[in-house]
VEXDREN-2710 file (C-alpha; in Angstrom, 1 decimal):
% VEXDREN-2710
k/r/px/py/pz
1/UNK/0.0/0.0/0.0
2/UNK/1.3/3.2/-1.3
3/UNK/1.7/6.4/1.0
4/UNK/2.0/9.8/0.4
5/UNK/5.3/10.2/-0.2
6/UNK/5.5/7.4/-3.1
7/UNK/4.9/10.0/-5.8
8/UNK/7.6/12.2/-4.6
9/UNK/10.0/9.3/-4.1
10/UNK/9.0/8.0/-7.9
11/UNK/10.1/11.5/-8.9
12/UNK/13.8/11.3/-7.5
13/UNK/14.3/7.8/-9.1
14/UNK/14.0/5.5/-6.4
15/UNK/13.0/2.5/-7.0
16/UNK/11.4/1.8/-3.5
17/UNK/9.4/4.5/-1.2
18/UNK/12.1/5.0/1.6
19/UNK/9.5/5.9/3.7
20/UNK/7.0/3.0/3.4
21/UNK/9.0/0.7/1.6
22/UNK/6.3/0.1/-1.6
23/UNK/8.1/-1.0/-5.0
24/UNK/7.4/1.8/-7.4
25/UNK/7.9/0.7/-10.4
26/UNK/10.4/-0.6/-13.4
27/UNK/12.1/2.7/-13.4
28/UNK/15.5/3.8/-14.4
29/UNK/16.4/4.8/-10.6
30/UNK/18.8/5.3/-8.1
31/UNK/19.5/2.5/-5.9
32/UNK/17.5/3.4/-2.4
33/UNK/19.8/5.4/-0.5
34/UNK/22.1/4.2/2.2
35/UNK/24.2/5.6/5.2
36/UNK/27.4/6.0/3.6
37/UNK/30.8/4.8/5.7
38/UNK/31.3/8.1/8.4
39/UNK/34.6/9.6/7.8
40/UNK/36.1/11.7/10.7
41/UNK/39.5/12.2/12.6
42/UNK/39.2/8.7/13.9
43/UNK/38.0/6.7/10.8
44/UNK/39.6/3.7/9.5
45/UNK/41.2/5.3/6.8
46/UNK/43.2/7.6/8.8
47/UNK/44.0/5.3/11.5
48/UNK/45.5/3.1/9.1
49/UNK/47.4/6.0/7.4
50/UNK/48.6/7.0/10.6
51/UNK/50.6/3.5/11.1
52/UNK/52.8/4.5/8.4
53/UNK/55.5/7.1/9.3
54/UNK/55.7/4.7/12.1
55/UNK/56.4/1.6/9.8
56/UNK/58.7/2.9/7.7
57/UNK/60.7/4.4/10.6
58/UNK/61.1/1.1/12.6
59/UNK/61.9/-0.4/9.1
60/UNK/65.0/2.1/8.6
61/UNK/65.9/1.7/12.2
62/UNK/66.1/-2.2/11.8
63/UNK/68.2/-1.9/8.4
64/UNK/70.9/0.5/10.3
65/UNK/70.7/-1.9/13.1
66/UNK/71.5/-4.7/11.4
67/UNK/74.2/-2.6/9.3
68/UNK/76.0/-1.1/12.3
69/UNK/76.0/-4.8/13.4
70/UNK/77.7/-6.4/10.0
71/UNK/80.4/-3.4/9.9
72/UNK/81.3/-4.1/13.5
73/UNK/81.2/-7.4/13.4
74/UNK/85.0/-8.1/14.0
75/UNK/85.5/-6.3/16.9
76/UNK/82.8/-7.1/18.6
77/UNK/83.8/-10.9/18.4
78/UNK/87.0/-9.5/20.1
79/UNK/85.5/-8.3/22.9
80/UNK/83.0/-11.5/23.2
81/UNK/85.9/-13.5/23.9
82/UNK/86.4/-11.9/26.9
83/UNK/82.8/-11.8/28.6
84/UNK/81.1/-14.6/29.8
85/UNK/77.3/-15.1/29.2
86/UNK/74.9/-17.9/30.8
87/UNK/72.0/-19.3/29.1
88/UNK/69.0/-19.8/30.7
89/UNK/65.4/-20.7/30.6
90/UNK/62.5/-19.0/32.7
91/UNK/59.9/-20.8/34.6
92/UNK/58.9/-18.2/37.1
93/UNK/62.7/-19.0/38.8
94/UNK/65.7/-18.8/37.3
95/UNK/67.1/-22.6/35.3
96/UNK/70.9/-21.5/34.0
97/UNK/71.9/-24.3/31.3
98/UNK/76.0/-23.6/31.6
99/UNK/78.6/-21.2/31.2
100/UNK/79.7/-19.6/28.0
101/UNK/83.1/-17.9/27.4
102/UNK/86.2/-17.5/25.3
103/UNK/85.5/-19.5/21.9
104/UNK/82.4/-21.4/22.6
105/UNK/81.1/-17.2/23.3
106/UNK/82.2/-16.0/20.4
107/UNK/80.2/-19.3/18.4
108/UNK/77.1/-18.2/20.4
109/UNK/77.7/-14.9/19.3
110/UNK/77.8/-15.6/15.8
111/UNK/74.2/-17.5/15.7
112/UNK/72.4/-15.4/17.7
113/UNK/74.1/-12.3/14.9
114/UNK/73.1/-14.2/12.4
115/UNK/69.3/-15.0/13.6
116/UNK/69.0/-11.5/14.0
117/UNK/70.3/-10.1/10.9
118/UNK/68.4/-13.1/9.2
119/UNK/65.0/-11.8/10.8
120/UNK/65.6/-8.3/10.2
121/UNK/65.9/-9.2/6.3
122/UNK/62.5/-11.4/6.4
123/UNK/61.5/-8.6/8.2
124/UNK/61.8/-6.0/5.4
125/UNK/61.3/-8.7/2.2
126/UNK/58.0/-8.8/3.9
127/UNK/57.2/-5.1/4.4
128/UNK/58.6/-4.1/1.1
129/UNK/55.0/-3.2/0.1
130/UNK/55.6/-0.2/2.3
131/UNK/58.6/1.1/-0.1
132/UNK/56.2/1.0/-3.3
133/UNK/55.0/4.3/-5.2
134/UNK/51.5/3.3/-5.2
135/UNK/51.3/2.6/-1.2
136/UNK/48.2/4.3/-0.9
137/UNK/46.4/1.7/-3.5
138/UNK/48.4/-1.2/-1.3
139/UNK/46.9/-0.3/2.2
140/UNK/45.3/-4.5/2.5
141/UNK/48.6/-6.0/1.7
142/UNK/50.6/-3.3/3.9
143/UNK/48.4/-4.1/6.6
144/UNK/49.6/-7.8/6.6
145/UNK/53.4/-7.1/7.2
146/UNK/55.8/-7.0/9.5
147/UNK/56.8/-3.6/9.7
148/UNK/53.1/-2.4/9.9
149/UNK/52.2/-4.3/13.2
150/UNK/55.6/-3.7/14.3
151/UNK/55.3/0.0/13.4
152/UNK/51.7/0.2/15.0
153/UNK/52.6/-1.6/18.5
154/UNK/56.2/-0.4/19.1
155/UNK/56.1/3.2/19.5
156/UNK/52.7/3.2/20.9
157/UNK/54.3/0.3/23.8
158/UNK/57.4/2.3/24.7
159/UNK/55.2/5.8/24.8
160/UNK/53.0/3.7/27.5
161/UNK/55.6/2.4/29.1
162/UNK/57.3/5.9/29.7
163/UNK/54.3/7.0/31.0
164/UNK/53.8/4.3/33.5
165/UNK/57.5/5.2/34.8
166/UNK/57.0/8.6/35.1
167/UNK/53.5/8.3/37.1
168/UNK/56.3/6.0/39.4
169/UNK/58.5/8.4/39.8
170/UNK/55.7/10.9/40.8
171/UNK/54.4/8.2/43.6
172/UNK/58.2/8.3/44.3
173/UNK/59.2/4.6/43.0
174/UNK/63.3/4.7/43.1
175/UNK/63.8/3.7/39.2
176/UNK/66.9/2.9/38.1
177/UNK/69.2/1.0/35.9
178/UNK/71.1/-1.7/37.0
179/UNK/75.0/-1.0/37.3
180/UNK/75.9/-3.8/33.9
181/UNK/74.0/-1.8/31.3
182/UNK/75.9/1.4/32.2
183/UNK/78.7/2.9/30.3
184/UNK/79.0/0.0/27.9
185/UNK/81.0/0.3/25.0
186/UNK/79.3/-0.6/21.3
187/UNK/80.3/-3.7/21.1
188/UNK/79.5/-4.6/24.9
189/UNK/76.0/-3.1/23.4
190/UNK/75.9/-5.0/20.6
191/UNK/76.4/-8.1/22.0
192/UNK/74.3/-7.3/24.9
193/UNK/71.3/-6.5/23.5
194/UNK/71.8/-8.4/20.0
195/UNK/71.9/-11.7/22.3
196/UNK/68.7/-10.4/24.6
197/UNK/66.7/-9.7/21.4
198/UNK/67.5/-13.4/20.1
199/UNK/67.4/-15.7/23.3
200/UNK/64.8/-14.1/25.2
201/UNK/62.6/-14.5/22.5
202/UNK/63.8/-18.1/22.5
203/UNK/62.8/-18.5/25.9
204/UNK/60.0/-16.5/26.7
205/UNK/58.1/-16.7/23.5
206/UNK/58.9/-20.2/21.6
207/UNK/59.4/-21.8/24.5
208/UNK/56.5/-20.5/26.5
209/UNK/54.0/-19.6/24.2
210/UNK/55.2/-21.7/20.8
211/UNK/55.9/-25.0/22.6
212/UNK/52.2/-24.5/24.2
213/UNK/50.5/-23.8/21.0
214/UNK/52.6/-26.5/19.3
215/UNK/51.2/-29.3/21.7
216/UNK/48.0/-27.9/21.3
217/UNK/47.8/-28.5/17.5
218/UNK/49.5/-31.7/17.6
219/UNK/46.4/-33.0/20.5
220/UNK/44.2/-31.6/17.1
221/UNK/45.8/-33.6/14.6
222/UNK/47.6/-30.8/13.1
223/UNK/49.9/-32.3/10.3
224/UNK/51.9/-28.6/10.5
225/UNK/51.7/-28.7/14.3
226/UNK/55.7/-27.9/14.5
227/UNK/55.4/-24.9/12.5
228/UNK/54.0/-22.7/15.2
229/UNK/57.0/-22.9/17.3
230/UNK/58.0/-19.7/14.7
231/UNK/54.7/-18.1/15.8
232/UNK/51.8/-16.8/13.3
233/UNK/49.2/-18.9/15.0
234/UNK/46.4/-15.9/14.8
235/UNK/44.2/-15.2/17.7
236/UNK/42.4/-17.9/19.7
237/UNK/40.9/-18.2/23.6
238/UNK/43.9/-20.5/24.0
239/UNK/46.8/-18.0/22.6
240/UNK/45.4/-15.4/24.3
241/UNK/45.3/-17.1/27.8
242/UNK/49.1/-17.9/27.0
243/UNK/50.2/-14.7/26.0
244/UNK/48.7/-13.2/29.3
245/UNK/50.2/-15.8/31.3
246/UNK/53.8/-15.9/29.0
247/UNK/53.9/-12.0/29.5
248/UNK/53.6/-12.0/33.5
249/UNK/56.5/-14.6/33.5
250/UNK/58.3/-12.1/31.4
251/UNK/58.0/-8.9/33.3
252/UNK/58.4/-11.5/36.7
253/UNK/61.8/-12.3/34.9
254/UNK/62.9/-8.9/34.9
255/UNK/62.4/-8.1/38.7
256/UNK/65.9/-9.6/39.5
257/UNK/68.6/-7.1/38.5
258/UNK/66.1/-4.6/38.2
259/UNK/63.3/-4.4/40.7
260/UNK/59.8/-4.9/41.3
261/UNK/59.1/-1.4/39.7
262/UNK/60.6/-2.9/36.3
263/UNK/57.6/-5.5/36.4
264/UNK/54.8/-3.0/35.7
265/UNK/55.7/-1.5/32.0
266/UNK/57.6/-5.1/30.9
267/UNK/54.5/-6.7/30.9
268/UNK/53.3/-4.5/28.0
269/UNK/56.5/-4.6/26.6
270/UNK/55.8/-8.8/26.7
271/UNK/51.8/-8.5/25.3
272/UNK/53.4/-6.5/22.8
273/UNK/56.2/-8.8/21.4
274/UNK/53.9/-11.9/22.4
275/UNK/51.1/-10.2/20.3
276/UNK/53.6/-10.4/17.2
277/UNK/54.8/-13.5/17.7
278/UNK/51.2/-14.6/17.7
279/UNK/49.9/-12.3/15.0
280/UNK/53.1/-12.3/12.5
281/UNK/55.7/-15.0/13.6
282/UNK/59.3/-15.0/15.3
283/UNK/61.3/-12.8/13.3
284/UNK/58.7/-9.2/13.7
285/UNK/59.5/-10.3/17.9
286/UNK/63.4/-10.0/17.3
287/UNK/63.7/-7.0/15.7
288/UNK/60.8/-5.4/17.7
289/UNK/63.0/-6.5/20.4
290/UNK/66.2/-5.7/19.1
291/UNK/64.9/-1.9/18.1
292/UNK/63.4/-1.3/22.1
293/UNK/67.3/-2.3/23.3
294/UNK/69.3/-0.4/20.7
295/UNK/69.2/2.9/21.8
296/UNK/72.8/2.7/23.2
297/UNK/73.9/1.0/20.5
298/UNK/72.4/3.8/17.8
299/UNK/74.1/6.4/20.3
300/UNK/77.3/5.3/20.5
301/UNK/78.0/4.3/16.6
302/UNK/75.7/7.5/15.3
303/UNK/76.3/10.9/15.6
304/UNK/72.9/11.4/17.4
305/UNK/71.7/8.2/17.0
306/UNK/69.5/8.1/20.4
307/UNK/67.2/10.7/18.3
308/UNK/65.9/7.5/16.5
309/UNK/64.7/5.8/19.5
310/UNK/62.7/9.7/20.6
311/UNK/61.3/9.4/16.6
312/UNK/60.1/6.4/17.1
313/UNK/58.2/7.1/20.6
314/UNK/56.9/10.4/18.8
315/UNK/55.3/8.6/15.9
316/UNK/54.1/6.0/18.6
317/UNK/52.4/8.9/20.2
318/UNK/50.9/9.5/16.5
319/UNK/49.7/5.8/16.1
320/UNK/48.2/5.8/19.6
321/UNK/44.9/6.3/18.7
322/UNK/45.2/3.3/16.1
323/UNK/46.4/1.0/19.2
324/UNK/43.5/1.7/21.3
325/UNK/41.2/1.6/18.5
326/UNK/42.5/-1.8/17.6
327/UNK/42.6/-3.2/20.8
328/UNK/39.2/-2.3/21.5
329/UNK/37.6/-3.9/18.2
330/UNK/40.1/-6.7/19.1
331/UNK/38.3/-7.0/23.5
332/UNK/35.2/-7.0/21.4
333/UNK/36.0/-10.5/19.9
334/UNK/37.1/-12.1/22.3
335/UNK/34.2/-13.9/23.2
336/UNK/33.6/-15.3/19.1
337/UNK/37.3/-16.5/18.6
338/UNK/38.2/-20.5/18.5
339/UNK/39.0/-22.3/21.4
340/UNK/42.5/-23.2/19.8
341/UNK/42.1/-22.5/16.3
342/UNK/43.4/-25.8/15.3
343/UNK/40.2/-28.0/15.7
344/UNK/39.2/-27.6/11.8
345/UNK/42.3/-29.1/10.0
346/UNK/41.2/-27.1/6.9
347/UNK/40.4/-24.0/8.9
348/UNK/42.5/-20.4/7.3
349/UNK/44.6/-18.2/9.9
350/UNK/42.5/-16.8/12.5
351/UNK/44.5/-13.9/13.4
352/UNK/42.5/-10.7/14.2
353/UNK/43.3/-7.2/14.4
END
């Protein structure tokens, strides 16, 4: 039944009354108007663009890293012999597995160098969408590399993380750096924090979240249930139970040497490099990693080099909003993700934003 705005609605071309719904005819029309996507300060569009500055910077910072590693190379292996280093694993204490020094250092050195410069060049194969002309026309496959997440999580962690120490200091927490990491020389530095970026990512994220999630696919039936000890796994009630759990063992870890204050912003620091490990694999958690340790290291071998580090927390501050944002959408979904994400042997990624 027609009503009295059918006639005017005929006029405009529509080929339905948008007020009563009635068919009006085989008309050459418009389509019946729709709320069109809202565009603002906060839409999609430029949240996404936002991510960028921060992308590419995080990219360049992990190219000089790894370049500043290659070129000093020789003498840090010098030094190495000389220091002694003790692996470990972390299962809320402490389990040392030996003693490294002299030549069987200098041998650890070299993998853990190469593991890192390895995953810094995965890293930016992988991002190289990010380098194109057309970047703007590219925004789905940009937002499916390395350097994107990386770019979105980094800045935005370390800016939170310098807030949380400063509203310490303010409540008159006693922060301070222990007496090792101070007035190290570059290659000290490089080997310091090269080797932190590698094994604790060996221990606290294959071994506490990949080994988990390994086990877990392998009780599913998972043919490629080895592969997710390099991460990539996607979002699932399971992964996201561990990476709370594999992130409080983390910033636990770090009270010894440090203090209990250190806890509170390393446990963002962990759901942020557990996040990537879980969302883009291994090698986006070592140089995420390896860029949060290097400011000494981009200080000493660069005139001004520390400025990198205060670029990257600026543009964090940038991509802020587009952390939140994603965070939100991703609380929101919680409740619809798998239980493991491995029951369906056929089932695609399930990673989230």
């Amino acid at each position: 039944m027609s009503c009295e705005d059918c006639e005017k609605n005929r006029a405009l071309g529509y080929s339905f009354c948008i007020k009563c719904g009635q068919p009006l005819g085989e008309v050459p029309v418009a389509p019946v108007p729709q709320n069109s996507k809202k565009k603002g300060l906060f839409s999609d569009d430029i949240l996404n663009a936002s991510i960028l500055p921060s992308a590419i910077v995080v990219s360049l910072a992990a190219a000089i890293s790894i370049i500043i590693m290659i070129f000093d190379f020789p003498a840090t292996l010098d030094t190495v012999a000389g220091m002694t280093f003790k692996p470990y694993l972390y299962f809320m204490t402490l389990v040392q597995l030996g003693t490294l020094t002299g030549t069987g250092l200098q041998i650890f050195y070299v993998a853990v160098a190469a593991i890192a410069i390895a995953c810094t060049i995965v890293f930016l194969w992988m991002s190289r969408p990010l380098f194109t002309a057309n970047m703007a026309d590219r925004m789905d496959e940009i937002r499916k590399t390395p350097a994107y997440w990386t770019g979105l999580l980094l800045g935005s962690t370390l800016l939170l993380e310098l807030v949380i120490n400063l509203i310490m200091q303010i409540c008159g927490v006693d922060i301070t750096t222990p007496g090792s990491l101070i007035d190290l020389t570059l290659e000290e530095s490089l080997f310091k924090f090269t080797e932190a970026a590698v094994w604790e990512e060996i221990a606290f994220r294959v071994v506490l979240f990949g080994i988990p999630m390994m086990i877990a696919a392998l009780i599913c039936r998972r043919r490629d249930f080895a592969k997710n000890l390099l991460g990539g796994f996607g979002a699932s009630k399971l992964s996201i139970v561990i990476l709370l759990i594999s992130s409080l063992i983390f910033a636990y870890a770090h009270v010894d040497g440090w203090g209990l204050w250190k806890m509170f912003p390393t446990f963002f620091g962990g759901l942020m490099l557990g996040y990537l490990y879980m969302k883009v694999g291994i090698h986006a958690c070592i140089v995420a990693h390896m860029l949060n340790d290097f400011t000494s290291v981009w200080n000493l071998a660069l005139p001004g080099g520390a400025l990198i580090f205060v670029l990257i927390i600026l543009l964090g501050l940038v991509c802020f909003p587009a952390a939140a944002s994603k965070t939100l959408k991703g609380i929101k979904k919680l409740r619809t993700l798998p239980a493991t994400g491995f029951e369906d042997q056929d089932s695609s990624e399930s990673n989230t934003d």
